[in-house]
The first five atom37 places (N, CA, C, CB, O) and aatype in JSON, in Angstrom:
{
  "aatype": [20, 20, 20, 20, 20, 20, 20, 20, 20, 20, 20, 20, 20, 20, 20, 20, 20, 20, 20, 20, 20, 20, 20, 20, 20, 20, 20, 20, 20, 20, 20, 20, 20, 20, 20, 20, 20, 20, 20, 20, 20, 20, 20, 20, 20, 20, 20, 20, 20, 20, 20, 20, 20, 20, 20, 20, 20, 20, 20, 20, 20, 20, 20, 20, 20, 20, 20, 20, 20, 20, 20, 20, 20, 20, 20, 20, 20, 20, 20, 20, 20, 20, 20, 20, 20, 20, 20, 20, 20, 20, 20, 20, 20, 20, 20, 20, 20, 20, 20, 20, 20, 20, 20, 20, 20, 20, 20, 20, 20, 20, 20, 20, 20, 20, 20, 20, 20, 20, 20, 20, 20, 20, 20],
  "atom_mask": [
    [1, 1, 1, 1, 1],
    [1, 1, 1, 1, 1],
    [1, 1, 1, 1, 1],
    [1, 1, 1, 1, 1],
    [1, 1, 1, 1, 1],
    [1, 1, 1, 1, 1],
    [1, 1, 1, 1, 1],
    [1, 1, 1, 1, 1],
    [1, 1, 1, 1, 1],
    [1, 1, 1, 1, 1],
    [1, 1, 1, 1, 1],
    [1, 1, 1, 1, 1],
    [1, 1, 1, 1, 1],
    [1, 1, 1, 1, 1],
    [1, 1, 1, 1, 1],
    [1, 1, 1, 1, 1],
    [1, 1, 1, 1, 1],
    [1, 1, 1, 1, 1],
    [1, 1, 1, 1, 1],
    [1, 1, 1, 1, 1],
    [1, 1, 1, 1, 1],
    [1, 1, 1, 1, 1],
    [1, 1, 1, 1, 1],
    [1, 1, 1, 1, 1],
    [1, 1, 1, 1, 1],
    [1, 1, 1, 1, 1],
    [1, 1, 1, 1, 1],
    [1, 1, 1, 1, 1],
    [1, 1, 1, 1, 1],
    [1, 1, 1, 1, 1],
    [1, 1, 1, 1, 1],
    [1, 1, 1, 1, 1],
    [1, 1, 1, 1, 1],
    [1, 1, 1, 1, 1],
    [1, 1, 1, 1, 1],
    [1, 1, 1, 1, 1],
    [1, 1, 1, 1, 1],
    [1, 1, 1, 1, 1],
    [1, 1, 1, 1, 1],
    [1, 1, 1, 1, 1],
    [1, 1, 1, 1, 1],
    [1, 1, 1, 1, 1],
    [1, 1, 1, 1, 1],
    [1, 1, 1, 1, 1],
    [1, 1, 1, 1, 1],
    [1, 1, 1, 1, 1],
    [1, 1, 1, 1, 1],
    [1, 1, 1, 1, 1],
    [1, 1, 1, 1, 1],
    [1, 1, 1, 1, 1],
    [1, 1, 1, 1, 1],
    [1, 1, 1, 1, 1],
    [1, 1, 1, 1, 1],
    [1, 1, 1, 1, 1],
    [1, 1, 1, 1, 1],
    [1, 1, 1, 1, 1],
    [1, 1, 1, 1, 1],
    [1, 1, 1, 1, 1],
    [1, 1, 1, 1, 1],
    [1, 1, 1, 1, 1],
    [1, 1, 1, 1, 1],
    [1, 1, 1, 1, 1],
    [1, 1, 1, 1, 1],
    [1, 1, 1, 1, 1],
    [1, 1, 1, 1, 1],
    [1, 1, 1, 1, 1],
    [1, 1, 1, 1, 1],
    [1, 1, 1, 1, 1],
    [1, 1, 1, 1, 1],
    [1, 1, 1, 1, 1],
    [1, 1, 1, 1, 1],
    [1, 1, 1, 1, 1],
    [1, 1, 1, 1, 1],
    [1, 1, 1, 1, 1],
    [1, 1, 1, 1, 1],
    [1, 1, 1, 1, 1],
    [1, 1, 1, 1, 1],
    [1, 1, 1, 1, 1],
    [1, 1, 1, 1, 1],
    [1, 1, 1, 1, 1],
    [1, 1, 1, 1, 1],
    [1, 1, 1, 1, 1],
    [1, 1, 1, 1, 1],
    [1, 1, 1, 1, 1],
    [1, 1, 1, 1, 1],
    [1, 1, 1, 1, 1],
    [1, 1, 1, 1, 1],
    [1, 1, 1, 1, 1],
    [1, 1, 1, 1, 1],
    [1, 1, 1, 1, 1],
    [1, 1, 1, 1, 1],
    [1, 1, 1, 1, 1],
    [1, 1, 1, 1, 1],
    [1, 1, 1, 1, 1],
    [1, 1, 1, 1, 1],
    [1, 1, 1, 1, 1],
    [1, 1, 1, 1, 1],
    [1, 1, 1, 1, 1],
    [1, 1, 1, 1, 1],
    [1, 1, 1, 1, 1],
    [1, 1, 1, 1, 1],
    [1, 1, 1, 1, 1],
    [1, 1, 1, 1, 1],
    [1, 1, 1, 1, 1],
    [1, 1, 1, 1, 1],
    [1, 1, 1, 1, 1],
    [1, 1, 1, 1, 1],
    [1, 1, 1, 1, 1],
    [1, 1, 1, 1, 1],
    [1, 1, 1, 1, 1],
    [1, 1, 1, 1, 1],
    [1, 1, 1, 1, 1],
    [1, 1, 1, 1, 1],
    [1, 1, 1, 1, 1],
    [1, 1, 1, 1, 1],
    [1, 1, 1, 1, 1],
    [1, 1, 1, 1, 1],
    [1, 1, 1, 1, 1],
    [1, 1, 1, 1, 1],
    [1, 1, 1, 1, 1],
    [1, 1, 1, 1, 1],
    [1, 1, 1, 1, 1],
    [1, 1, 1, 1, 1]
  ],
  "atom_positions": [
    [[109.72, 109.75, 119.11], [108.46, 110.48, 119.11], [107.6, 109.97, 120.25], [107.72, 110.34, 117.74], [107.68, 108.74, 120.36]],
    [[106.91, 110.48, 121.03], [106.18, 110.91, 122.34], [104.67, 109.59, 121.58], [105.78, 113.35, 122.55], [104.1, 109.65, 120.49]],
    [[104.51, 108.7, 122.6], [103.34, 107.4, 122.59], [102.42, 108.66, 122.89], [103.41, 105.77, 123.97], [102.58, 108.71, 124.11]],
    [[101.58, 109.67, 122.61], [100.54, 110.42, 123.04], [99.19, 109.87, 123.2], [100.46, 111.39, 122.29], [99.28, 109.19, 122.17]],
    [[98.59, 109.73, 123.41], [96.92, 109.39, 122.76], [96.2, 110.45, 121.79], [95.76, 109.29, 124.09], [95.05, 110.32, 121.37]],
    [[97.14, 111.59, 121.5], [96.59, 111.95, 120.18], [97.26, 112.23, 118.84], [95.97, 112.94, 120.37], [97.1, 112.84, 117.79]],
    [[98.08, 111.44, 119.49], [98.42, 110.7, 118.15], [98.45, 109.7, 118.03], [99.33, 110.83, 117.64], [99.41, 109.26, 117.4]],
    [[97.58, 108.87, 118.49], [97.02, 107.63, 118.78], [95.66, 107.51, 117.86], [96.77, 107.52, 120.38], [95.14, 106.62, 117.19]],
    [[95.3, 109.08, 118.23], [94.01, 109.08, 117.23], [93.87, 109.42, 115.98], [93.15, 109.76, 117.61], [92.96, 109.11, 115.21]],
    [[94.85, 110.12, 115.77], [95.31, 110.4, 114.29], [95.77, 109.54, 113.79], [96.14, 111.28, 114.02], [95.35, 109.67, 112.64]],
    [[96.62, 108.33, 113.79], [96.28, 107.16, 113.16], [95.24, 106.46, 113.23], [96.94, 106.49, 113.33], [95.04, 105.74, 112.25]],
    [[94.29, 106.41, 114.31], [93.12, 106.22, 113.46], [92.06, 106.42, 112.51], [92.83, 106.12, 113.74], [91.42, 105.66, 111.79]],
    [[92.04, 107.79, 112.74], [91.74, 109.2, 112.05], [92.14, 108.59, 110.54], [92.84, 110.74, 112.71], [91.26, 108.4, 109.71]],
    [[93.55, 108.32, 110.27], [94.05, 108.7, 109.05], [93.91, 106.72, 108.21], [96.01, 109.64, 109.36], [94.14, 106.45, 107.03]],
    [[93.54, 105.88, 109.14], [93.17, 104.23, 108.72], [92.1, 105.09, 108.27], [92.9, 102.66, 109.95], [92.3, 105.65, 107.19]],
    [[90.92, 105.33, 108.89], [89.89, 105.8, 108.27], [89.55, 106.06, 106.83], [89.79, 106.68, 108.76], [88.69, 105.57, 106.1]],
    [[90.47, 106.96, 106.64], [89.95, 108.6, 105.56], [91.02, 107.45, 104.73], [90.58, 111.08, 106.06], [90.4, 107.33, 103.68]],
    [[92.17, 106.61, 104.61], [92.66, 106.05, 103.92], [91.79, 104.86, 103.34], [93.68, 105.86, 104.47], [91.53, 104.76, 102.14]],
    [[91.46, 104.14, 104.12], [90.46, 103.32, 103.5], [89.31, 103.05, 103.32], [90.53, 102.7, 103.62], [88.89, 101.94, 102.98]],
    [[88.5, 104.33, 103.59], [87.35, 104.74, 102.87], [87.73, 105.9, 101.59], [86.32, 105.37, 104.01], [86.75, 106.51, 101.18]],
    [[88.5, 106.09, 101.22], [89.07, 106.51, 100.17], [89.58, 105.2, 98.95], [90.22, 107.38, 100.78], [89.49, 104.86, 97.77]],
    [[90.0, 104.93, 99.92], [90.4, 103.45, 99.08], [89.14, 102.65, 98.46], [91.17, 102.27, 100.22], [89.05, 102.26, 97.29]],
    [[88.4, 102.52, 99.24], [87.03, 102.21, 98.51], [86.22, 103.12, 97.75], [86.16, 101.81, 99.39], [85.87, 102.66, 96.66]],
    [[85.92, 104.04, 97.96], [85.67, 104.93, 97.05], [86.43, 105.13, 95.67], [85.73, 105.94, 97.7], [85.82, 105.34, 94.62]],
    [[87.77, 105.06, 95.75], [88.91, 105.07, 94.58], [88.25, 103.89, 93.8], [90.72, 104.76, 95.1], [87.58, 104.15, 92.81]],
    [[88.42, 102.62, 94.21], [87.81, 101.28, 93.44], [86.91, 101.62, 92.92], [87.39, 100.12, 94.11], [87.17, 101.93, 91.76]],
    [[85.67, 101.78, 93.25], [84.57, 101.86, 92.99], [84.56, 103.1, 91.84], [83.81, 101.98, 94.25], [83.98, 102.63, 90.86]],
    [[84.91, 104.27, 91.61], [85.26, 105.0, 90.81], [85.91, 104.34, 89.23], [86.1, 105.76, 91.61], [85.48, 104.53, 88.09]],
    [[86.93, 103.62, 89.63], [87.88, 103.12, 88.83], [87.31, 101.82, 88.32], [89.19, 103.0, 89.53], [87.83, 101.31, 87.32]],
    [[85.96, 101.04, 89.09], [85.32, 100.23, 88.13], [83.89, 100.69, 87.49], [85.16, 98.97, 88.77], [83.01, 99.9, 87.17]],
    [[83.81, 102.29, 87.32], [82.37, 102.99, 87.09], [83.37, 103.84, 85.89], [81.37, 104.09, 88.72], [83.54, 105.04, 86.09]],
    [[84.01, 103.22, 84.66], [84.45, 103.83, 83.94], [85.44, 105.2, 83.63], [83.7, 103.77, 83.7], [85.67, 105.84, 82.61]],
    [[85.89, 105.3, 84.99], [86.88, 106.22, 85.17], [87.86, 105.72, 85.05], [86.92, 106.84, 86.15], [87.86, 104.49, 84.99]],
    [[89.58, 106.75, 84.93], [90.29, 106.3, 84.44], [91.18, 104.81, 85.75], [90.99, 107.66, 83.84], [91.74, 104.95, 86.83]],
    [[90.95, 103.75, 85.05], [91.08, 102.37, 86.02], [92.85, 102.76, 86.37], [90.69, 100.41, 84.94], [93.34, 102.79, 87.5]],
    [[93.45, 102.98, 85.28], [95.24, 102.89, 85.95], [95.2, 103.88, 86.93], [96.72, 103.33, 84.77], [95.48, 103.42, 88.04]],
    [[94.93, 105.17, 86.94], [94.84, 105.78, 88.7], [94.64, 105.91, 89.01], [94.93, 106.25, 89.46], [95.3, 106.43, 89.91]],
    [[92.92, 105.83, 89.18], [92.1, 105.4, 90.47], [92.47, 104.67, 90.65], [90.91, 105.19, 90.65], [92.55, 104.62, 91.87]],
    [[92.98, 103.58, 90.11], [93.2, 101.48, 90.29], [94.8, 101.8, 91.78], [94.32, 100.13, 87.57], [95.2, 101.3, 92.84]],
    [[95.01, 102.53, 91.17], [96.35, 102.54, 91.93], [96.47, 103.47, 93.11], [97.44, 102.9, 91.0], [97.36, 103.35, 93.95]],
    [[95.34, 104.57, 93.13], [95.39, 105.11, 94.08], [94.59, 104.36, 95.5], [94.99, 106.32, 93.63], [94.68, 104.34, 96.72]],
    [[93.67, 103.73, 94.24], [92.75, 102.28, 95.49], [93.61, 101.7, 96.11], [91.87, 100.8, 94.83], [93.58, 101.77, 97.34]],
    [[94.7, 100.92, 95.42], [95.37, 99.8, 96.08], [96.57, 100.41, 96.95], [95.89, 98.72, 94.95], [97.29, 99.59, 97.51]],
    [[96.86, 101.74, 97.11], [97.72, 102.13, 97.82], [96.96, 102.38, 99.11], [98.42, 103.17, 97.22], [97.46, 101.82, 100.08]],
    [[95.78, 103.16, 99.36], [94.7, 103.42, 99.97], [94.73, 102.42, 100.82], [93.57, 103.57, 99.23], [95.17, 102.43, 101.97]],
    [[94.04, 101.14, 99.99], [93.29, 100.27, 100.7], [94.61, 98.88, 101.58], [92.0, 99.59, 99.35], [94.35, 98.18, 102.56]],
    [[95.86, 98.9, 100.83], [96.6, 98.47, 101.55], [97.49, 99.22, 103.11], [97.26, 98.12, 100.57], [98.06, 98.73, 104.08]],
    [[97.33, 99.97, 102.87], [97.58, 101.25, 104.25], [96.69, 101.21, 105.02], [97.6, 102.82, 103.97], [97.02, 101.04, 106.2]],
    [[95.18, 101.35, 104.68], [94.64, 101.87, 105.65], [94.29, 100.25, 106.63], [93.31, 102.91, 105.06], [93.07, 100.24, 106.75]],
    [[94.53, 99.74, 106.91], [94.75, 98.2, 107.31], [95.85, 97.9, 108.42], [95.21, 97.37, 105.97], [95.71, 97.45, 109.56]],
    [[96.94, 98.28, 107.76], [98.45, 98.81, 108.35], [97.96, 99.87, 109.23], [99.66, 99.49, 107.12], [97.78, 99.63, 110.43]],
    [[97.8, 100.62, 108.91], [97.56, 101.96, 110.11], [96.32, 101.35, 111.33], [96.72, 103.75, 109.08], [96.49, 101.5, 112.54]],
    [[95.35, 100.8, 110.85], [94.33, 100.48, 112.53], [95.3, 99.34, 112.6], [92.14, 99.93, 112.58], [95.13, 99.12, 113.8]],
    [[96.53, 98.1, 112.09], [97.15, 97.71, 112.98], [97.84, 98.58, 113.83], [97.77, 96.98, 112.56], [97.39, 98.54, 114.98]],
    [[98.71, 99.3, 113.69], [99.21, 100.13, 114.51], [98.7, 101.24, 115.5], [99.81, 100.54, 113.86], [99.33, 101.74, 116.44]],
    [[97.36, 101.53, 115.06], [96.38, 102.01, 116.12], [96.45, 100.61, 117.23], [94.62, 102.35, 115.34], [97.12, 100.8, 118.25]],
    [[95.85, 99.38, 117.07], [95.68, 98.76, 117.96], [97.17, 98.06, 118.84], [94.73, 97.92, 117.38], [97.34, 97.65, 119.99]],
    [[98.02, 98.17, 117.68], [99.08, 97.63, 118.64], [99.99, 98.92, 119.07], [100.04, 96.38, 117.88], [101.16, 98.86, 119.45]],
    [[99.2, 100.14, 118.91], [100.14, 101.74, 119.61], [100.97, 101.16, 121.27], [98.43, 103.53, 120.21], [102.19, 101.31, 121.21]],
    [[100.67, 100.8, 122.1], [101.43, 100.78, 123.23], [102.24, 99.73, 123.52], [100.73, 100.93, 124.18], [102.81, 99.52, 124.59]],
    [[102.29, 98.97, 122.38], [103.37, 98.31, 122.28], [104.29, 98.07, 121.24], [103.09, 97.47, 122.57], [104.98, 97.05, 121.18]],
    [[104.34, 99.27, 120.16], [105.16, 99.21, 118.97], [105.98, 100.58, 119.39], [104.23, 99.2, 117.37], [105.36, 101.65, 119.45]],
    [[107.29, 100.51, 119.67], [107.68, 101.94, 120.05], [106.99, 103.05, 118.85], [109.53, 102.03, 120.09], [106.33, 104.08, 119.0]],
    [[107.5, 102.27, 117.53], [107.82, 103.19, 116.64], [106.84, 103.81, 115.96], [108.58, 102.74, 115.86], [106.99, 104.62, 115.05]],
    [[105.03, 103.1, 116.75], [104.13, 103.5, 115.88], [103.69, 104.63, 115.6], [103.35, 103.04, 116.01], [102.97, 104.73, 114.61]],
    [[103.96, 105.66, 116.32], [103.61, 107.2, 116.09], [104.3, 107.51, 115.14], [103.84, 108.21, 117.16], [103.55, 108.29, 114.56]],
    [[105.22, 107.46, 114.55], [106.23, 107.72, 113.88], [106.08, 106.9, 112.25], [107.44, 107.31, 114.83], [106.42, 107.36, 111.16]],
    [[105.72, 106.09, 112.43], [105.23, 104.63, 111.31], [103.89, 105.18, 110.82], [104.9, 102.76, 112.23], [103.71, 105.28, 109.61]],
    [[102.82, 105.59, 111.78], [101.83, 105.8, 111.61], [101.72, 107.3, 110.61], [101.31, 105.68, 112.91], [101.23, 107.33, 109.47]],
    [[102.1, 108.09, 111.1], [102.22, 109.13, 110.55], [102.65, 109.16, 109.17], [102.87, 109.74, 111.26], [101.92, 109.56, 108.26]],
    [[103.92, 108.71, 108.98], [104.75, 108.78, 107.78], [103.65, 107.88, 106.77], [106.5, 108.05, 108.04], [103.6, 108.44, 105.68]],
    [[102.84, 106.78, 106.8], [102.81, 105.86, 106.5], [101.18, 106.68, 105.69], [103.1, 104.63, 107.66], [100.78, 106.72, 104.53]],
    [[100.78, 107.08, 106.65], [99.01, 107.96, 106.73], [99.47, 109.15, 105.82], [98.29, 108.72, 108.71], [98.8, 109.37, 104.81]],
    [[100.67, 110.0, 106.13], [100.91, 111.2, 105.09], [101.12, 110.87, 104.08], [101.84, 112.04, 105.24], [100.53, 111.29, 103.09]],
    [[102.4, 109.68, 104.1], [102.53, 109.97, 102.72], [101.31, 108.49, 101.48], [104.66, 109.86, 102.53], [101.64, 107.83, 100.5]],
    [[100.3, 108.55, 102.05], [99.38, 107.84, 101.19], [98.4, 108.62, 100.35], [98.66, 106.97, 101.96], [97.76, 108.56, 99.3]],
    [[98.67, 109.54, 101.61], [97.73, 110.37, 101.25], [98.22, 111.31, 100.09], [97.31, 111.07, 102.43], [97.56, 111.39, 99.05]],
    [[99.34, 111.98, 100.27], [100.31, 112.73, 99.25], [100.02, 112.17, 97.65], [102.06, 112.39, 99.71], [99.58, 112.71, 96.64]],
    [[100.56, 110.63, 98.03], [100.82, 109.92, 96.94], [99.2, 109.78, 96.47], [101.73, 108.49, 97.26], [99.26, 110.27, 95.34]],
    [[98.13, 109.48, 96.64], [97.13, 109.32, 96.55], [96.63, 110.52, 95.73], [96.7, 109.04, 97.69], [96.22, 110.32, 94.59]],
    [[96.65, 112.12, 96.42], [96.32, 112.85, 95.99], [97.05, 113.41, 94.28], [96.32, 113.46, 97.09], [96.55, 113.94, 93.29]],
    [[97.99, 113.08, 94.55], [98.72, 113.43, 93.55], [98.09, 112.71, 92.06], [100.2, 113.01, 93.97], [97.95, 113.17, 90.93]],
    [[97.83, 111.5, 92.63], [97.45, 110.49, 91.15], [96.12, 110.94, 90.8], [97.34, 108.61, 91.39], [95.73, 111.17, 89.65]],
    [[95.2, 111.11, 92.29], [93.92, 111.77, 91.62], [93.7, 113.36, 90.9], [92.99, 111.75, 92.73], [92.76, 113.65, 90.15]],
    [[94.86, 114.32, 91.34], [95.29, 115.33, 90.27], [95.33, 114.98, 89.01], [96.48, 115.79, 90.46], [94.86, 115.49, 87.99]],
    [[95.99, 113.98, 89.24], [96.82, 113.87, 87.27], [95.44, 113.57, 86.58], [98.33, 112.06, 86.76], [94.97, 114.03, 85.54]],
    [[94.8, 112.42, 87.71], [93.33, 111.9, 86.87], [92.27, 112.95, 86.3], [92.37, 111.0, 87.92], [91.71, 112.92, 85.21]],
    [[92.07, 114.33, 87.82], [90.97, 114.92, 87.27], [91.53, 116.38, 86.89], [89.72, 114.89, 88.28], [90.66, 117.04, 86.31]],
    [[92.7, 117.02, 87.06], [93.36, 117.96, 86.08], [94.38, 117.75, 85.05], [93.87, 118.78, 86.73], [94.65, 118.64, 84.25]],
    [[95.05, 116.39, 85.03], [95.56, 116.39, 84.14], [97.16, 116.25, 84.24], [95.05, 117.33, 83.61], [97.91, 115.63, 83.48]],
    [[97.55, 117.19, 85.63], [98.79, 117.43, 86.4], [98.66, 117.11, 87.31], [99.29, 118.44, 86.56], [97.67, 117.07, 88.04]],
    [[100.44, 116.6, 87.52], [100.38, 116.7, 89.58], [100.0, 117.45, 90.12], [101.42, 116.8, 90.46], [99.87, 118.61, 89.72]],
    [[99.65, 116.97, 91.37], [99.43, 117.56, 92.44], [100.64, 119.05, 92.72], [99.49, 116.29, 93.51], [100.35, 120.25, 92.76]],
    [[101.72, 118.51, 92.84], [102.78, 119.25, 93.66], [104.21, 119.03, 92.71], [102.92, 118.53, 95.39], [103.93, 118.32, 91.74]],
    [[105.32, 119.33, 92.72], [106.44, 118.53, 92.2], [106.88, 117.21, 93.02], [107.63, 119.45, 92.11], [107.08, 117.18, 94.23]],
    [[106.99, 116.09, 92.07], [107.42, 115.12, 93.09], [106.63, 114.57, 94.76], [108.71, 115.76, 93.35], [107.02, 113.94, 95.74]],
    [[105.31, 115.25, 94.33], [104.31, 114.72, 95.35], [104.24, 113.08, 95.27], [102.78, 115.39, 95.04], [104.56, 112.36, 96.21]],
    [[103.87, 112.68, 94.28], [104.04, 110.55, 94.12], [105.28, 110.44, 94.99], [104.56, 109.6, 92.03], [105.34, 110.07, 96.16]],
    [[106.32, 110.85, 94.16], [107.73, 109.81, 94.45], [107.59, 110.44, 96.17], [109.75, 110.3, 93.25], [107.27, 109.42, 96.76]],
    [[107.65, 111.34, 97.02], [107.69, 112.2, 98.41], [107.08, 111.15, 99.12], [106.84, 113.77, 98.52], [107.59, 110.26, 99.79]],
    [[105.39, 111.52, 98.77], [104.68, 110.49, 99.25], [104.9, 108.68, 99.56], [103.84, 110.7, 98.49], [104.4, 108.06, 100.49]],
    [[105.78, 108.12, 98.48], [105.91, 107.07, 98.24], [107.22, 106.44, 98.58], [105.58, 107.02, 97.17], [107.41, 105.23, 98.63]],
    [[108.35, 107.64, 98.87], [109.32, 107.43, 100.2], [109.08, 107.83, 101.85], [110.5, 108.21, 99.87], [109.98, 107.77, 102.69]],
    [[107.89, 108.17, 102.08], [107.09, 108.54, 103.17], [106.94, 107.42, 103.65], [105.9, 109.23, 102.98], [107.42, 107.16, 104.75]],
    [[106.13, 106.36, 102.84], [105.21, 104.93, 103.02], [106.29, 104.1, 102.96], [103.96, 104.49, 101.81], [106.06, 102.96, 103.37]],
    [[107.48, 104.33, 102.55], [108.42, 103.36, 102.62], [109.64, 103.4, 104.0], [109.07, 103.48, 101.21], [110.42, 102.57, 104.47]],
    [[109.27, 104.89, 104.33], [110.29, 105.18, 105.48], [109.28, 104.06, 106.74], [110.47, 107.38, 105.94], [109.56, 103.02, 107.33]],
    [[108.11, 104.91, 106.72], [107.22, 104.06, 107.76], [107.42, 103.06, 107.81], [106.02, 103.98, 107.71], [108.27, 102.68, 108.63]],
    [[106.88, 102.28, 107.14], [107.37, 100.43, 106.61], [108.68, 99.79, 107.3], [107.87, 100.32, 104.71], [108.83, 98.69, 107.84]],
    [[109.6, 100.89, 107.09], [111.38, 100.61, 107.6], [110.58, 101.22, 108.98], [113.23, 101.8, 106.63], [110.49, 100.06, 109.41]],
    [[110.24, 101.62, 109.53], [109.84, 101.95, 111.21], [109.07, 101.01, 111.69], [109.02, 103.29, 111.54], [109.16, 100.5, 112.8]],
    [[108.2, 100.73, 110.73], [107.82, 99.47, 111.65], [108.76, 98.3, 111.9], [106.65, 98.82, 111.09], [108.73, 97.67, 112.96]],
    [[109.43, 98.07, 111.11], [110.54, 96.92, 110.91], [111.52, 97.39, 112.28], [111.51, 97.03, 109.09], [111.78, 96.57, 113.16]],
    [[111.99, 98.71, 112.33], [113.03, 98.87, 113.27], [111.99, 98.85, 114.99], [114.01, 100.57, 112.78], [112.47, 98.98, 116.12]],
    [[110.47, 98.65, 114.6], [109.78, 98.65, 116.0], [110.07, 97.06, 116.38], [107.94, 99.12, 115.95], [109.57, 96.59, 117.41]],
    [[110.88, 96.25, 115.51], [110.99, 95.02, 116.42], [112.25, 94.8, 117.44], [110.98, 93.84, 115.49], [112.32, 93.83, 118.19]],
    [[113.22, 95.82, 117.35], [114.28, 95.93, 117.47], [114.36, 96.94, 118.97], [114.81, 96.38, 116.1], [115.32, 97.28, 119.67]],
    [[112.75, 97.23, 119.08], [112.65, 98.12, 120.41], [111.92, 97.21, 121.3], [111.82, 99.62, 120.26], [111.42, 96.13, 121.0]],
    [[111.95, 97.95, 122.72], [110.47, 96.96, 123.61], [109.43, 97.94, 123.72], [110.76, 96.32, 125.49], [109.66, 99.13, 123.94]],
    [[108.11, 97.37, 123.56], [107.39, 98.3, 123.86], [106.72, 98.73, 125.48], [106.54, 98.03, 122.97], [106.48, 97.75, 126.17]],
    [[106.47, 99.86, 126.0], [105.85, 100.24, 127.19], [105.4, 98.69, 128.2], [104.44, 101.24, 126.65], [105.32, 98.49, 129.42]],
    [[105.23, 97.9, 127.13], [104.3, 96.99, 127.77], [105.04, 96.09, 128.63], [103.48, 96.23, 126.8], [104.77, 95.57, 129.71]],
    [[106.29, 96.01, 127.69], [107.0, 94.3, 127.69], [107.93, 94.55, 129.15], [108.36, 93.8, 125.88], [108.63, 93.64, 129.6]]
  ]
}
């Protein structure tokens, strides 16, 4: 996948909206809402969106971060949305939106791992 600068910004874009969601989720989930999935949609949130501005800042030298970034930002979000469905309708989101989402964040994870195995632009 193509080092662009806009998709450079869409992982930042998506650190963002992940972990200000992530805080928002907490904060929900300790104001008497339901704590198991807000609790969990927080801690998926707020551990991603961390991961993603690393990979914003280290973009020109991680081959794989466009690719990491993306997968990693979609599927949090997937997975995220899905739990806050169940919370405020009752149902998923989608079929198999969690588990999608949550091999999304795990493919990324394996991309960043295989970005050590590349050189980046820089090196």
């Amino acid at each position: 996948m193509s080092q662009s600068p806009r998709l450079q910004a869409l992982i930042l874009l998506l650190a963002g909206i992940t972990g200000g969601s992530g805080v928002a989720f907490a904060a929900a989930a300790s104001h008497g809402a339901d704590a198991y999935l807000l609790g969990n949609a927080a801690k998926i949130c707020l551990a991603h969106g961390p991961a993603l501005l690393a990979l914003y800042a280290g973009y020109a030298s991680i081959r794989t971060a466009a690719a990491a970034g993306l997968l990693l930002g979609l599927g949090t979000l997937l997975f995220a949305a899905d739990l806050l469905s169940r919370h405020f309708s009752g149902g998923g989101l989608l079929p198999m939106a969690a588990p999608t989402g949550g091999m999304a964040m795990i493919a990324g994870w394996l991309l960043i791992a295989a970005g050590a195995l590349f050189r980046g632009r820089q090196d």
